[in-house]
C-alpha positions as YAML, in Angstrom:
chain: A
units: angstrom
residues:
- id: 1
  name: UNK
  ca: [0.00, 0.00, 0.00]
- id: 2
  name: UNK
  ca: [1.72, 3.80, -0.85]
- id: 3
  name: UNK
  ca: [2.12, 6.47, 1.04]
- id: 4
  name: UNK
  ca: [-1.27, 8.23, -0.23]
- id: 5
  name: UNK
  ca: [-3.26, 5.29, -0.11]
- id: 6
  name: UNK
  ca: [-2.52, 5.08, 3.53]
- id: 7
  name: UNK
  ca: [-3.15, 8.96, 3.95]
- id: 8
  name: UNK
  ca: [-6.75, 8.46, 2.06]
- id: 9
  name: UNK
  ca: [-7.72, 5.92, 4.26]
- id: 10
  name: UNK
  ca: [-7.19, 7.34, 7.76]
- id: 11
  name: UNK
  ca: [-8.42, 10.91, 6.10]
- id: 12
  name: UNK
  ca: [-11.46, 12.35, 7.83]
- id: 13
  name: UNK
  ca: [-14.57, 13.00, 6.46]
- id: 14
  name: UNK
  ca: [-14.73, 16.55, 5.38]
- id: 15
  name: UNK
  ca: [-16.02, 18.23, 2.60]
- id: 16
  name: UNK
  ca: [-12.84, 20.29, 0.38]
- id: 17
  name: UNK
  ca: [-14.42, 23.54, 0.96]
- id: 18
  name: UNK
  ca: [-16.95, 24.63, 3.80]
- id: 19
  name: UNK
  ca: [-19.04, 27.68, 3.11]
- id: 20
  name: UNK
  ca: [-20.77, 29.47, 6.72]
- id: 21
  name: UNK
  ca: [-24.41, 29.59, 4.64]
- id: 22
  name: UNK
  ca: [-23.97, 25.45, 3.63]
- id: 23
  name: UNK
  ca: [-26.56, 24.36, 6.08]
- id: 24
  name: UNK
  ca: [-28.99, 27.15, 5.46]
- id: 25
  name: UNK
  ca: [-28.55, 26.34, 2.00]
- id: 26
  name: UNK
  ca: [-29.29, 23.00, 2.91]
- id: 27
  name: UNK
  ca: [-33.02, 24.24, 4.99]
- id: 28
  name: UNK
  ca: [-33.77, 26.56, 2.08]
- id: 29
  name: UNK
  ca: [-33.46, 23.37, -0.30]
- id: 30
  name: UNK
  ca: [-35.81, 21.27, 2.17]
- id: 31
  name: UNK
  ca: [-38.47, 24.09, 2.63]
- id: 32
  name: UNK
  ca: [-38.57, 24.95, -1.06]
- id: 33
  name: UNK
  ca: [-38.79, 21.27, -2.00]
- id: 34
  name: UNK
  ca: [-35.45, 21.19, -4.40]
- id: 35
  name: UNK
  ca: [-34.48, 18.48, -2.54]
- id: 36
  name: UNK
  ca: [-37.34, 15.64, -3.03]
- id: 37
  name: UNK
  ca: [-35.39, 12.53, -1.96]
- id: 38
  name: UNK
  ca: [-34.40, 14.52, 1.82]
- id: 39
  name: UNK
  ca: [-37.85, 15.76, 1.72]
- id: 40
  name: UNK
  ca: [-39.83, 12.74, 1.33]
- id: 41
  name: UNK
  ca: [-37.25, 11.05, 3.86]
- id: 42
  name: UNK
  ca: [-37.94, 13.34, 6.49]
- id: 43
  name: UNK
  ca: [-41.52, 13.45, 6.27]
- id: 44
  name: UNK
  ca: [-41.52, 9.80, 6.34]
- id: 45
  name: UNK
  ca: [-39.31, 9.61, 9.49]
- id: 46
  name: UNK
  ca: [-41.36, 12.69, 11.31]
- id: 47
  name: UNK
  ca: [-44.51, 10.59, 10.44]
- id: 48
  name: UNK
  ca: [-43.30, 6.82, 11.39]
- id: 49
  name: UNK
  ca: [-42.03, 8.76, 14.34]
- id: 50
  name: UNK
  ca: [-45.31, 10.60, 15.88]
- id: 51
  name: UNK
  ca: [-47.10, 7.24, 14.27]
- id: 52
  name: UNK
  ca: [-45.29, 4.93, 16.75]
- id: 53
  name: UNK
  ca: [-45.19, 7.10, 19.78]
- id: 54
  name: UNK
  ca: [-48.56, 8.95, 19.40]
- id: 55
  name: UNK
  ca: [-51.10, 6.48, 17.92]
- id: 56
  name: UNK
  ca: [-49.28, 3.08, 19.48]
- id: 57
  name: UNK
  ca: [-47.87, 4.82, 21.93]
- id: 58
  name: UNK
  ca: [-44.36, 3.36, 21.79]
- id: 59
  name: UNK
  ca: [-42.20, 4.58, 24.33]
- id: 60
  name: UNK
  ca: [-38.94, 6.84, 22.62]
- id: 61
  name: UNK
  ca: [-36.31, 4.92, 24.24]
- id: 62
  name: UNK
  ca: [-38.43, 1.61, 22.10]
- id: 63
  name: UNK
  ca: [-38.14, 3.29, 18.97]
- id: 64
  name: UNK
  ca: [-34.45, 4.12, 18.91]
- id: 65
  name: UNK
  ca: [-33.75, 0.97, 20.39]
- id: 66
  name: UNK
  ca: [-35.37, -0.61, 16.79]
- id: 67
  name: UNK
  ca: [-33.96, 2.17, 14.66]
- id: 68
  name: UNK
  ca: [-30.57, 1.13, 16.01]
- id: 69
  name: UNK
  ca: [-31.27, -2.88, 15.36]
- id: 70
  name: UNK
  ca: [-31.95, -2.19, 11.98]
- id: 71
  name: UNK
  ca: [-29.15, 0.60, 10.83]
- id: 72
  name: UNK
  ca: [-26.64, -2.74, 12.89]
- id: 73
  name: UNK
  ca: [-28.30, -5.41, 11.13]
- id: 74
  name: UNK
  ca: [-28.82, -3.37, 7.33]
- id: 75
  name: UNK
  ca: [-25.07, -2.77, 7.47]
- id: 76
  name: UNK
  ca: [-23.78, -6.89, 9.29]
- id: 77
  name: UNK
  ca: [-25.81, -7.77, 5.87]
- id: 78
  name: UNK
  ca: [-24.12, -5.51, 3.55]
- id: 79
  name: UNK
  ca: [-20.76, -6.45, 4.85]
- id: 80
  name: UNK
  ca: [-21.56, -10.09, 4.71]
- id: 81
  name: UNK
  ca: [-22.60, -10.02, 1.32]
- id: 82
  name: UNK
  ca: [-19.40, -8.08, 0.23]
- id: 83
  name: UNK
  ca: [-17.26, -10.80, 1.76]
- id: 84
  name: UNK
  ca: [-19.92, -13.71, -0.24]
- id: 85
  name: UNK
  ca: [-19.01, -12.07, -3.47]
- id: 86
  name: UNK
  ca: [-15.26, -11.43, -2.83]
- id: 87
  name: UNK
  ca: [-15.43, -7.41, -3.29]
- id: 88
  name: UNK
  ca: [-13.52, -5.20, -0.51]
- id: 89
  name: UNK
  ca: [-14.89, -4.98, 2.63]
- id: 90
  name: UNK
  ca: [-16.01, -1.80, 3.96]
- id: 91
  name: UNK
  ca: [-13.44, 0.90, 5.10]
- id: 92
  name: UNK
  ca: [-14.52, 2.66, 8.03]
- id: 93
  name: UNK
  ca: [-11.17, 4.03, 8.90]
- id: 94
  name: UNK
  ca: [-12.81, 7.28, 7.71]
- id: 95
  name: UNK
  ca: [-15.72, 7.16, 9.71]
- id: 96
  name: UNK
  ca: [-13.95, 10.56, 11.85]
- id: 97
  name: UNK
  ca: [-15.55, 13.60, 13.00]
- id: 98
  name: UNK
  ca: [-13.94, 16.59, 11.72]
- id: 99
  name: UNK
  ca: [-12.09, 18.93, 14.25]
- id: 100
  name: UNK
  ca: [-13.84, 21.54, 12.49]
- id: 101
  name: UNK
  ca: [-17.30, 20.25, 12.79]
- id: 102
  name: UNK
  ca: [-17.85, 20.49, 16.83]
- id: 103
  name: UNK
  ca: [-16.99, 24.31, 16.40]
- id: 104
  name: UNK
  ca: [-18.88, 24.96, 13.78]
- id: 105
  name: UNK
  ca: [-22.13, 23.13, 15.24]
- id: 106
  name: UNK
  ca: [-21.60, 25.10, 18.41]
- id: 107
  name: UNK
  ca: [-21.12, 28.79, 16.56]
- id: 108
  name: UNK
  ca: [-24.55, 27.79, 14.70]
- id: 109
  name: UNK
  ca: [-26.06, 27.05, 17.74]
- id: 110
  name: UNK
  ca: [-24.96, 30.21, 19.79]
- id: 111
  name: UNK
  ca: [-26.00, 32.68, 16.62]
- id: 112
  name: UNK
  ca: [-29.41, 31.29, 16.67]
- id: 113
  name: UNK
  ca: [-29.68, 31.60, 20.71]
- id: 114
  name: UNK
  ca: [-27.85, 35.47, 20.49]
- id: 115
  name: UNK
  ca: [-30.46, 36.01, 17.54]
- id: 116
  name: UNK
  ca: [-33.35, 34.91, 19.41]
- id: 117
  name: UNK
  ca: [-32.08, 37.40, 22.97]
- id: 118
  name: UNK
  ca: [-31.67, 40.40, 20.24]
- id: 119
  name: UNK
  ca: [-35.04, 39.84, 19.16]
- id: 120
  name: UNK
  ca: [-36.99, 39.42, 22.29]
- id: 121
  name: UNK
  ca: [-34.64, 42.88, 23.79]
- id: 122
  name: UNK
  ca: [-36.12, 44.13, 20.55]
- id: 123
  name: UNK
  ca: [-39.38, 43.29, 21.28]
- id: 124
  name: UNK
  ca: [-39.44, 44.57, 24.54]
- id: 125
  name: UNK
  ca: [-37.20, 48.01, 24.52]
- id: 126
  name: UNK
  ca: [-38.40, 49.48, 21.25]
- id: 127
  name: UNK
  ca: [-41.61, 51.98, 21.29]
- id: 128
  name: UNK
  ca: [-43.83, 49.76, 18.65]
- id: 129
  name: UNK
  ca: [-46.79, 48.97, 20.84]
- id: 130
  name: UNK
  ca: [-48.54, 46.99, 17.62]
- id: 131
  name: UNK
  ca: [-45.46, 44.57, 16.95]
- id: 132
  name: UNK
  ca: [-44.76, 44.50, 21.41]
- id: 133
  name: UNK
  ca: [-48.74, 43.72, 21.08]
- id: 134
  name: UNK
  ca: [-48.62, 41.04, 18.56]
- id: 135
  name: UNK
  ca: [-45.68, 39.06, 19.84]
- id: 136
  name: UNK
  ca: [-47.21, 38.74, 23.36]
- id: 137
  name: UNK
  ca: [-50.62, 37.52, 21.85]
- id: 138
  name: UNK
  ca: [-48.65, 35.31, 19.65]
- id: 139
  name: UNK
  ca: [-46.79, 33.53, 22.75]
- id: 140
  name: UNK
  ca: [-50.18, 33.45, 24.47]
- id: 141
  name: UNK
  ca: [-51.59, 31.36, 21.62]
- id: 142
  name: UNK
  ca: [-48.63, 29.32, 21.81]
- id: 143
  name: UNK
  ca: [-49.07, 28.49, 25.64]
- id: 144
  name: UNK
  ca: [-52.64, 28.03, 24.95]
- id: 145
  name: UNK
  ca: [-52.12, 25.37, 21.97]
- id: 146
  name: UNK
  ca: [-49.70, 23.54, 24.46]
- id: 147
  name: UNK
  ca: [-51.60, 23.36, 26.81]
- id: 148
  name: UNK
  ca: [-53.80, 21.17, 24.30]
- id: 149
  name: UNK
  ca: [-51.65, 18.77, 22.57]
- id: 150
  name: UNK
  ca: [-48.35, 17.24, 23.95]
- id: 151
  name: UNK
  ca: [-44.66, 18.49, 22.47]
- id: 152
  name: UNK
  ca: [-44.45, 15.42, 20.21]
- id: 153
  name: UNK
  ca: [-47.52, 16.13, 18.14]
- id: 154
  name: UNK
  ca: [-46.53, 20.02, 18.12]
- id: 155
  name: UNK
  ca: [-43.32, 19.48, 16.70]
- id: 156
  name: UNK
  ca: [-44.67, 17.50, 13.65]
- id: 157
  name: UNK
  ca: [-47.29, 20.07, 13.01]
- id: 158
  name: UNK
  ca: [-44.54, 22.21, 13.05]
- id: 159
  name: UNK
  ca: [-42.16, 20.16, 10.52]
- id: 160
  name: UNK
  ca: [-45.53, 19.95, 8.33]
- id: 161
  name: UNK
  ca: [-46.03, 23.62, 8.29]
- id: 162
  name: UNK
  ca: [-42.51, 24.12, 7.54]
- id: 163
  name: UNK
  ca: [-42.32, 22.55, 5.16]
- id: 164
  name: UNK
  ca: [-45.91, 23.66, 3.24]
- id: 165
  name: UNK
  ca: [-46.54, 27.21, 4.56]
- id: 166
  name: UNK
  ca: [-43.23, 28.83, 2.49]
- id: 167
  name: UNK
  ca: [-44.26, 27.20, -0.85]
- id: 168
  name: UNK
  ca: [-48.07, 28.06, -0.38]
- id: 169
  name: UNK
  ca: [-46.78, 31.44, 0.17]
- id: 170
  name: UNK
  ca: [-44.41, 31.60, -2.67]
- id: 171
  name: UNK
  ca: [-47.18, 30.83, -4.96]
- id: 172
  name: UNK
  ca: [-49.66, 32.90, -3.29]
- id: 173
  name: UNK
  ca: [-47.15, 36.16, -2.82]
- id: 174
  name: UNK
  ca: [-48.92, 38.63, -3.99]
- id: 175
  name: UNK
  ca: [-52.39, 37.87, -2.35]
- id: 176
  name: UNK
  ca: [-51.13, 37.00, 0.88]
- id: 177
  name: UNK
  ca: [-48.99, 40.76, 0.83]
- id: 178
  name: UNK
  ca: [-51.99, 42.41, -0.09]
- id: 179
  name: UNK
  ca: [-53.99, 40.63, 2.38]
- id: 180
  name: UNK
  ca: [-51.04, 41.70, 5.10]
- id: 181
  name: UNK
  ca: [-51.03, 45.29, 4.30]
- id: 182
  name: UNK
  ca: [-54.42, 45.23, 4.41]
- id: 183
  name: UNK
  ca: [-54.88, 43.87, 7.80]
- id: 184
  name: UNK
  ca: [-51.87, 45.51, 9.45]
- id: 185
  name: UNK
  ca: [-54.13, 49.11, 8.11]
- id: 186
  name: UNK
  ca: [-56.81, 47.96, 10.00]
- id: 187
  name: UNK
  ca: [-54.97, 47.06, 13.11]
- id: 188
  name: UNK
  ca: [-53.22, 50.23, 12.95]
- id: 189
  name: UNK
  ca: [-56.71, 52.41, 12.79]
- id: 190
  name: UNK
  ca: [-58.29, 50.10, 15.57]
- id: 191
  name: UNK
  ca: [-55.03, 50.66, 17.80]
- id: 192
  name: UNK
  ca: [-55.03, 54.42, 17.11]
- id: 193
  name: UNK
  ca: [-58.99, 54.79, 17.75]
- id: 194
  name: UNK
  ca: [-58.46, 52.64, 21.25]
- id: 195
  name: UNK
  ca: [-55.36, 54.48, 22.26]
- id: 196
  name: UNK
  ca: [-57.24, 57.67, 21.63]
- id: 197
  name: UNK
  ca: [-60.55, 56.53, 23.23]
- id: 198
  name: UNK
  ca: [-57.84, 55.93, 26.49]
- id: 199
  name: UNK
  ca: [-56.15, 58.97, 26.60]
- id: 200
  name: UNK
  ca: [-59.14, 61.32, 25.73]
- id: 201
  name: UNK
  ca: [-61.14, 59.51, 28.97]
- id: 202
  name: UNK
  ca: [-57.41, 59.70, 31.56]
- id: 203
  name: UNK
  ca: [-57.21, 63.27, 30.38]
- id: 204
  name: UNK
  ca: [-60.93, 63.79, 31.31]
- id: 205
  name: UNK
  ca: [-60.73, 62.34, 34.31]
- id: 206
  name: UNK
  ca: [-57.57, 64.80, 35.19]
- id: 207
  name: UNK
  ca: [-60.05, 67.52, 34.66]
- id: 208
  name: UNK
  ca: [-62.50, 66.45, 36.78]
- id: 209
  name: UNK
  ca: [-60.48, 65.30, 39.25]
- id: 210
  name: UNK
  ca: [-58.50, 68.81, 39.05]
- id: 211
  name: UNK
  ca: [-61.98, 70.65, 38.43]
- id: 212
  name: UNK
  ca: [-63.27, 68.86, 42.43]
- id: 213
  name: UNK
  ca: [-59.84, 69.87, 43.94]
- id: 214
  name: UNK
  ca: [-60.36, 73.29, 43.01]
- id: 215
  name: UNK
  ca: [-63.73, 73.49, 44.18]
- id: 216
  name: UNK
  ca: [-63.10, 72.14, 47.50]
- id: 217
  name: UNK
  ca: [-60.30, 75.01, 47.75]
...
């Protein structure tokens, strides 16, 4: 065996060149359905999944126990049959994880939780009562609708919508922006004619209450 035979072998498994936007690229692709063979595999997973644990009510350590038997087995079979037919066996000298990858997971990870602080400081410090008032009816829906169904069952609603809602809206752009700009008008006039309604009555009840102090003086 040469030298770079021997260097190939106990190689890593890394891609040649990493770009910082591959695994967006990679949810874009699933959301927009350019991927159909990842798609179809992880609806099929997300529904076996919530199928097994949800309607037969298989318990989660059960189901990875099985997934585990059968990735073991599917790949004792495949090297068997190799050896029965006299081709190379399998090499997993490669089977590595990158030095690269465990920073690069974590540095995903922290941008999405340092994204998700900016936006709730956002949320909170900035002087836009419609969006502060949105967002806080928004999480109340979400308490309520857990409340109702378990985490399981929300999560594959969620990988569902995911992965319908953006094409849906892609075809349905323009309607759906109208509809928006239409709605946030509305929301806009109701909030400005409540607000309004609220200050005209605290400012009247100043007056009155200034109007008794005076009287009594």
């Amino acid at each position: 065996m040469s030298q770079e035979e021997a260097t190939a072998e106990t190689q890593p498994l890394t891609t040649p060149s990493y770009s910082p936007d591959g695994s967006n690229d990679i949810v874009k692709d699933v959301v927009l359905w350019k991927r159909m063979k990842l798609n179809a595999s992880i609806l099929v997973a997300a529904t076996a999944t919530w199928m097994l644990m949800e309607v037969y009510q298989f318990n989660f350590l059960t189901v990875i126990s099985w997934v585990a038997i059968f990735v073991v087995a599917s790949i004792f079979l495949y090297a068997n049959m190799l050896k029965l037919l006299g081709k190379e066996p399998l090499n997993l000298s490669r089977l590595e994880l990158a030095e690269e990858t465990a920073p690069r997971m974590a540095n995903t990870v922290r941008a999405w939780i340092e994204e998700a602080i900016r936006w709730l400081f956002r949320v909170s410090t900035e002087e836009d009562y419609p969006v502060f008032v949105g967002v806080m009816a928004g999480l109340w829906s979400l308490s309520y609708v857990g409340s109702c169904i378990d985490l399981l069952t929300f999560i594959y609603i969620g990988i569902l919508a995911g992965m319908s809602l953006p094409v849906t809206y892609i075809e349905n752009e323009d309607k759906i922006k109208r509809f928006m700009e239409w709605l946030r008008e509305k929301y806009k006039r109701s909030y400005e004619l409540i607000d309004e309604k609220a200050i005209n009555k605290i400012k009247s009840r100043m007056m009155n209450h200034n109007g008794k102090e005076k009287k009594r003086e």
